[in-house]
C-alpha positions in Angstrom: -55.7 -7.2 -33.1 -57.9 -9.8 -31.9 -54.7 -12.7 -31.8 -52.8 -10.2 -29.7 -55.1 -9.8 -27.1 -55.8 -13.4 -27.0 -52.2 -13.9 -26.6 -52.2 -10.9 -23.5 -55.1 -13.1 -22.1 -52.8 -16.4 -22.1 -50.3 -14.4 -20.5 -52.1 -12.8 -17.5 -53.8 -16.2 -16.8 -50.2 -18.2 -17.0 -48.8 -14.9 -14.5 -52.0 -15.6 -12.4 -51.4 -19.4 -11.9 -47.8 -18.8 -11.4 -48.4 -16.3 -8.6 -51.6 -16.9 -7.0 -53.3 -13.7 -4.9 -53.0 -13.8 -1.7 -55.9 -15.6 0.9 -58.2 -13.4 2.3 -58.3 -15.5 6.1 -60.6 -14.3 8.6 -62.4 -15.9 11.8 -66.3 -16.0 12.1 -68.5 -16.4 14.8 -71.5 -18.0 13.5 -75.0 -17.3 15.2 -74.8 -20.3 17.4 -71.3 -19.1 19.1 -69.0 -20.6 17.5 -65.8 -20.1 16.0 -63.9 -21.1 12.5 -61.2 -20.0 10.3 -62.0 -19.0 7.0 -59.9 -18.8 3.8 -61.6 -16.9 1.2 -64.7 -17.7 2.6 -64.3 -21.2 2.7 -63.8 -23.3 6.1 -60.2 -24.0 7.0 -59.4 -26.2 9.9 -55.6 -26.6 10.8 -53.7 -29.8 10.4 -50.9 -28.8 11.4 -46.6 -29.4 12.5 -44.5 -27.0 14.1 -42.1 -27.5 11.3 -38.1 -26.4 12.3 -36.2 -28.9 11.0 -32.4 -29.7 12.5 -29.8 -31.2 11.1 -27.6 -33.7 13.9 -25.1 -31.8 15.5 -26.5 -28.6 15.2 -27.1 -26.4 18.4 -28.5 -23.1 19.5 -26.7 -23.2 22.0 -23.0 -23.3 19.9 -24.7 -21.2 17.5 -24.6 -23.4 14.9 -28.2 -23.8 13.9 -28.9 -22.8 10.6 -31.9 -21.4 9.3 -33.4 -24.7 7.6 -34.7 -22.3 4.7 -31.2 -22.2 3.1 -30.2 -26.2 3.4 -28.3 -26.8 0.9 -24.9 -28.6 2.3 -24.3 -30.5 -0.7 -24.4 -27.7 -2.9 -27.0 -28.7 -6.0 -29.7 -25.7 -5.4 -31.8 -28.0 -4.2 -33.1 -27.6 -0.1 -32.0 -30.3 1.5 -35.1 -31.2 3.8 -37.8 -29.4 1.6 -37.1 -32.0 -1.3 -34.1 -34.8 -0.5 -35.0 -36.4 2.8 -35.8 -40.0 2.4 -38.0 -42.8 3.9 -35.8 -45.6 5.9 -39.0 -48.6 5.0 -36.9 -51.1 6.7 -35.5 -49.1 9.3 -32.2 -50.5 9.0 -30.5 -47.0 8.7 -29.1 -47.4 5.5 -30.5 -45.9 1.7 -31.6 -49.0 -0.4 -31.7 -48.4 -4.0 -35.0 -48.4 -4.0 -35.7 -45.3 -1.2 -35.1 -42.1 -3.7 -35.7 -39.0 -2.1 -39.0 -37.5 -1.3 -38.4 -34.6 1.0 -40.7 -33.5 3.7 -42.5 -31.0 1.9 -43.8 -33.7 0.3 -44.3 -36.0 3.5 -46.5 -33.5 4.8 -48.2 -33.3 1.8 -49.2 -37.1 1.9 -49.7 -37.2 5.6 -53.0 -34.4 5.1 -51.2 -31.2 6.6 -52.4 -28.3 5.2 -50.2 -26.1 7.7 -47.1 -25.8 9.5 -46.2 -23.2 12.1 -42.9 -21.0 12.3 -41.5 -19.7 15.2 -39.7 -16.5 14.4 -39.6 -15.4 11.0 -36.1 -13.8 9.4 -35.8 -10.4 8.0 -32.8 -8.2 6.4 -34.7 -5.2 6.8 -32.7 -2.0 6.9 -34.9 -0.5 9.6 -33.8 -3.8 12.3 -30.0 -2.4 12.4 -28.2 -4.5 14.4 -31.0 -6.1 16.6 -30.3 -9.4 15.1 -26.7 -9.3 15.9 -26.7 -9.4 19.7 -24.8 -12.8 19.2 -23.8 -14.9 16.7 -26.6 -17.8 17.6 -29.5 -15.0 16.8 -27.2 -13.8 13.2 -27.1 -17.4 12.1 -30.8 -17.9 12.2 -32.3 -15.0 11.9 -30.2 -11.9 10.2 -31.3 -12.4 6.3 -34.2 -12.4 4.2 -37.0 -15.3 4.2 -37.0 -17.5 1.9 -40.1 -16.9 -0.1 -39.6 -19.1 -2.8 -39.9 -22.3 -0.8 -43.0 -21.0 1.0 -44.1 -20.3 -2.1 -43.5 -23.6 -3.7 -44.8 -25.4 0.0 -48.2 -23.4 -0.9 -48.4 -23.8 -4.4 -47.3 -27.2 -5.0 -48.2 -28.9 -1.8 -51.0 -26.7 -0.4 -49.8 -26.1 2.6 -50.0 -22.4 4.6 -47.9 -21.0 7.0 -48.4 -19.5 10.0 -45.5 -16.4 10.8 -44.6 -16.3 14.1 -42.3 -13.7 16.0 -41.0 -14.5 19.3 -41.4 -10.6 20.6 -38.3 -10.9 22.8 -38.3 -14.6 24.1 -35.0 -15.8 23.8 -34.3 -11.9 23.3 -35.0 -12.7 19.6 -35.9 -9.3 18.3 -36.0 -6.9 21.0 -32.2 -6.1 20.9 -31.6 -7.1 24.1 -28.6 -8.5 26.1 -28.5 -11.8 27.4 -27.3 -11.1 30.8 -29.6 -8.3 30.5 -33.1 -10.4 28.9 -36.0 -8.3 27.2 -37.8 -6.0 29.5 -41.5 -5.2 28.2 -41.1 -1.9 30.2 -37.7 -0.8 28.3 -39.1 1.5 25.3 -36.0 0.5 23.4 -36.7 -3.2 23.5 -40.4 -2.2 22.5 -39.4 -0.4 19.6 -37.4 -3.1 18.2 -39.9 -6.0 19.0 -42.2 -3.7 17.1 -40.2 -3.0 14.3 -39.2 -6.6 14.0 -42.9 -7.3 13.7 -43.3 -4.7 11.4 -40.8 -6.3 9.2 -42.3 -9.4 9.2 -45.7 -8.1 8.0 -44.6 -6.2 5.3 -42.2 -8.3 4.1 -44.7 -11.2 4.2 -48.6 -9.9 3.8 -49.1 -10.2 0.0 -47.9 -13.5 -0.2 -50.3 -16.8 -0.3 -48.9 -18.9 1.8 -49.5 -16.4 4.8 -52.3 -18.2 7.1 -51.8 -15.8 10.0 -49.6 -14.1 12.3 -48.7 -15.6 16.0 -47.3 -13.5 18.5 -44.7 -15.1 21.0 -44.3 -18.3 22.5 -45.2 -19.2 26.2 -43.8 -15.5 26.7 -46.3 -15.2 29.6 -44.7 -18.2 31.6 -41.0 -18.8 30.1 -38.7 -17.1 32.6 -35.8 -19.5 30.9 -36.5 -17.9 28.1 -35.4 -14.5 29.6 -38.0 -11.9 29.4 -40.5 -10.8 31.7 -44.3 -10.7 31.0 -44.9 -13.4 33.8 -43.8 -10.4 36.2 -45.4 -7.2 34.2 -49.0 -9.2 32.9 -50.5 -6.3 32.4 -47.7 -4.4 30.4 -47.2 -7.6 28.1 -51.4 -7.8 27.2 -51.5 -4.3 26.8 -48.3 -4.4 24.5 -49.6 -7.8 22.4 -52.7 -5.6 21.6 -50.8 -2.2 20.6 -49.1 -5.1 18.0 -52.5 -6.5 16.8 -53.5 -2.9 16.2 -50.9 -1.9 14.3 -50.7 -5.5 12.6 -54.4 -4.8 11.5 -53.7 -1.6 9.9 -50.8 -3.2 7.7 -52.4 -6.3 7.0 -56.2 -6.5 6.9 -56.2 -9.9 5.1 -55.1 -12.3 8.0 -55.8 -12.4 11.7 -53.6 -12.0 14.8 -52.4 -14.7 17.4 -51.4 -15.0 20.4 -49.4 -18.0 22.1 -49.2 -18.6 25.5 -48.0 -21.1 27.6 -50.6 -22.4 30.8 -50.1 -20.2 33.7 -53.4 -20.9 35.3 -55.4 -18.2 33.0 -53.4 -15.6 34.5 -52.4 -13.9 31.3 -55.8 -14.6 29.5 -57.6 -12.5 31.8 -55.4 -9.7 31.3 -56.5 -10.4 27.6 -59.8 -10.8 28.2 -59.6 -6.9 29.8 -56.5 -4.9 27.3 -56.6 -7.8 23.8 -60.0 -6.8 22.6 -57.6 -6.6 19.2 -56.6 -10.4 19.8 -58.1 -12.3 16.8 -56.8 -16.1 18.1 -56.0 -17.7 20.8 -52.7 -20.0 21.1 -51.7 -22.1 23.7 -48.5 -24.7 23.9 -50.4 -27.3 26.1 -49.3 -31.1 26.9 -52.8 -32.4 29.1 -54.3 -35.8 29.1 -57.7 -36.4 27.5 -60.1 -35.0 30.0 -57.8 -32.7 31.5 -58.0 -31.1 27.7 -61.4 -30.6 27.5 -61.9 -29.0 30.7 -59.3 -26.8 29.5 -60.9 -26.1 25.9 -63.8 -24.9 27.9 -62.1 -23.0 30.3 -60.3 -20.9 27.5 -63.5 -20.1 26.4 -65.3 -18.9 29.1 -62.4 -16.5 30.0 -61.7 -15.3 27.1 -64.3 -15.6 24.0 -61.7 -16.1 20.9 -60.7 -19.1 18.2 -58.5 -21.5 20.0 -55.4 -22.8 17.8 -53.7 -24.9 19.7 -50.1 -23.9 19.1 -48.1 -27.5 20.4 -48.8 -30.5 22.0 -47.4 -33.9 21.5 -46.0 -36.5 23.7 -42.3 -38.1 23.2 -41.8 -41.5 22.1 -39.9 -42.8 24.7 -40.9 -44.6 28.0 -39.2 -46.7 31.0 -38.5 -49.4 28.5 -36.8 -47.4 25.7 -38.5 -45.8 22.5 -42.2 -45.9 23.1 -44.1 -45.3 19.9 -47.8 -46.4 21.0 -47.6 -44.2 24.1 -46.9 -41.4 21.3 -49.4 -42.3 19.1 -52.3 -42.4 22.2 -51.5 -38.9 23.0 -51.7 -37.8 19.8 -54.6 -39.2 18.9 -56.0 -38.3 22.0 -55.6 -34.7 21.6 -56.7 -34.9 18.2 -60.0 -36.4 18.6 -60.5 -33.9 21.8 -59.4 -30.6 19.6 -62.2 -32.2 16.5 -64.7 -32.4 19.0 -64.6 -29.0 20.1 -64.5 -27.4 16.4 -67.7 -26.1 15.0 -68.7 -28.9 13.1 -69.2 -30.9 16.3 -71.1 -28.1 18.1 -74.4 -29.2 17.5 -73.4 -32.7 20.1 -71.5 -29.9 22.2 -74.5 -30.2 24.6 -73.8 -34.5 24.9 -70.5 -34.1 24.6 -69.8 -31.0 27.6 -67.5 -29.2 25.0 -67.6 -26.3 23.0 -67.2 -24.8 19.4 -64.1 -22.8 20.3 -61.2 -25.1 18.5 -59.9 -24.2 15.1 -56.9 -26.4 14.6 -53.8 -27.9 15.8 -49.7 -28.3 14.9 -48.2 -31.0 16.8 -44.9 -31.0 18.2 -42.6 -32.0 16.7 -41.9 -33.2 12.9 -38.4 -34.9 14.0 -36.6 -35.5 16.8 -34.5 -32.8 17.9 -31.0 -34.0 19.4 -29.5 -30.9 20.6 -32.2 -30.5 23.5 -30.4 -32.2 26.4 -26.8 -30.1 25.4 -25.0 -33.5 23.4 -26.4 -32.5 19.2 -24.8 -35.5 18.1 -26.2 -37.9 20.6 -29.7 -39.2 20.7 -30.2 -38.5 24.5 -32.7 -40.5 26.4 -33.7 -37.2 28.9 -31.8 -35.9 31.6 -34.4 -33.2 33.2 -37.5 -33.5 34.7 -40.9 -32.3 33.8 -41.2 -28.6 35.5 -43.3 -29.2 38.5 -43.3 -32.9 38.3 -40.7 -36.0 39.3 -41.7 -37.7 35.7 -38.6 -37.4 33.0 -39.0 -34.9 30.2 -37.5 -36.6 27.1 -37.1 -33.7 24.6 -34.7 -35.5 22.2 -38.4 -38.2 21.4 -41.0 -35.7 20.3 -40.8 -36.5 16.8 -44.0 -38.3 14.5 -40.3 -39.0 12.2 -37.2 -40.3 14.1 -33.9 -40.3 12.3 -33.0 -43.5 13.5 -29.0 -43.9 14.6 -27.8 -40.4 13.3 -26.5 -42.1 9.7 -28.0 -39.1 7.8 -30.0 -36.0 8.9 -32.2 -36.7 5.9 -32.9 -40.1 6.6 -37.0 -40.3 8.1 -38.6 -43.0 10.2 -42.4 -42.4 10.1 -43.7 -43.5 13.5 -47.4 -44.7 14.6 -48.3 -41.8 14.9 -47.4 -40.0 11.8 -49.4 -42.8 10.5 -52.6 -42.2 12.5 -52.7 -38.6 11.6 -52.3 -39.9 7.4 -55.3 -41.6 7.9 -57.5 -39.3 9.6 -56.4 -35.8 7.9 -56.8 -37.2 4.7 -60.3 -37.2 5.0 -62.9 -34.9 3.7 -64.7 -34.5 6.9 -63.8 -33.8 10.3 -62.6 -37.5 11.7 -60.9 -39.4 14.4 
């Protein structure tokens, strides 16, 4: 009797270890005012990519980008950029003998991330019909179930969380909406699908470990191109972000609510501040210059008393003279060591240093360079629009910390200074810049 309970003992530890509970993940307020993530009760500050990997040639706007979840092109059950991209050491775009593959689960892993962030997460729930189907762009990426064993694996093995994110209409990516047509937080039918597509995420999702939290759109309150139209109903989006923390709550009481916004000069956060008392984090896609970030740290914060996560920011590695990887790296660094200093640990100099205990983390943008975003995938564009509301060059194809070089191979990586900078200061113990 007593060797077959020993041998029941083995075997509920071994099924234990192999699936780990879920983290309990809540934010705290401490007694001074300030804020900080917890993950089963233990401080959890994010170091973080927006991780949505592309291979060259692939475009949204073809629809022929794939969910990178199921990369597998050259068919040995093994994802492609999870485990087989490489390191190019001597940037000569060619794989030497000696540069096996690594993948990027594992770059991340070396580099100190403990997070990344997902946009929009899939789901082949019965109860989202045909929502996903509006065109074949949206089917591609988003009409089939997540891939749970990878995020498994990217908790597990690398310890790394993931935050879930739903786009609630943007890009009309789950509200069932039209293009020509664009998601209307007013039409109850749009509503009902964003909700249910939300509700699908949750359930699908909530028991698993590598949940972190849940964000809620992306610059939704700003992004006219991205056809919807909170910017014009403020009130009717806040209102309708809160119904979805509510209802997020009652499924999931194990990890907090988000919110991610794009800057809009507060507008939308006040309209928090009065109809999101449900809001459990704030998230804001912001690209500012040193100072200019911690005015706006402490503006968030006096608006609207919440965590703030910020959601993107980055800087492009490009400049007048061609790729620019120091004017990269200062950004980054510079938005790191302003985001640190308004965390909790820092709060006691908050008085010396005019900022605030608010900040609870960051994912940069972006892992790689993307080259679909100026319309040519399979050319590494240097920019061809401007900045919205400036005269300066945006050039979205440079945002990458890893460049893929000349386009050889979508699995080739070129770590740049920055990627570097943020390996030395996340793999730290403490809080550092």
């Amino acid at each position: 009797m007593k060797k077959w309970f020993l041998v029941l003992l083995l075997l509920i530890n071994i099924f234990l270890t192999a699936c780990p509970a879920e983290a309990k993940v809540v934010t705290k307020k401490d007694e001074n005012g300030n804020w900080q993530l917890l993950v089963n009760g233990e401080p959890y500050f994010i170091k973080g990519m927006l991780y949505s990997p592309v291979k060259i040639g692939e475009d949204p706007n073809n629809a022929s980008l794939r969910d990178w979840m199921y990369y597998d092109d050259d068919g040995d059950s093994i994802n492609d950029v999870a485990y087989q991209t490489w390191i190019d050491a001597n940037r000569n775009n060619y794989k030497d003998d000696n540069e096996s593959a690594i993948g990027d689960f594992e770059l991340l892993k070396q580099m100190g991330a403990n997070t990344i962030r997902l946009y929009h997460i899939p789901s082949n729930d019965p109860s989202l019909g045909d929502i996903y189907k509006t065109n074949s762009g949206i089917e591609v990426q988003y009409d089939h179930s997540v891939n749970k064993e990878l995020l498994r694996d990217l908790n597990n093995t690398f310890g790394i969380k993931a935050i879930m994110g739903s786009f609630l209409g943007s890009w009309t990516i789950g509200s069932g909406a039209s293009w020509d047509e664009g998601t209307d937080y007013n039409n109850p039918t749009h509503r009902e699908n964003i909700k249910k597509s939300v509700r699908a995420m949750v359930m699908d999702n909530k028991d698993e470990p590598y949940v972190l939290f849940w964000a809620l759109g992306n610059e939704n309150n700003m992004a006219e191109w991205s056809k919807c139209n909170a910017k014009q109903n403020p009130e009717v989006y806040a209102k309708f972000v809160n119904e979805l923390a509510q209802m997020i709550h009652a499924l999931d009481p194990n990890h907090p609510v988000a919110v991610i916004d794009g800057e809009d000069g507060y507008a939308m956060l006040k309209q928090y501040a009065l109809h999101g008392k449900d809001i459990d984090i704030i998230g804001y896609n912001t690209y500012r210059s040193e100072v200019s970030f911690q005015i706006f740290i402490k503006e968030i914060r006096s608006i609207f008393d919440r965590p703030l996560y910020i959601a993107e920011t980055g800087k492009y590695a490009y400049g007048r003279k061609g790729e620019d990887e120091k004017q990269q790296f200062d950004a980054i660094r510079n938005a790191w060591r302003t985001i640190v200093r308004s965390s909790a640990p820092y709060a006691e100099n908050s008085l010396a240093l005019k900022e605030t205990g608010n900040a609870i983390g960051v994912t940069f943008f972006d892992w790689h360079d993307r080259w679909y975003m100026d319309r040519l995938p399979n050319k590494h564009n240097e920019g061809t629009r401007s900045w919205p509301g400036t005269d300066i060059m945006i050039h979205e194809e440079w945002f990458g910390i890893m460049s893929l070089g000349e386009g050889g191979d979508s699995l080739m990586r070129q770590p740049r200074e920055a990627y570097d900078y943020l390996k030395g200061v996340w793999n730290s113990s403490s809080l550092k810049f």
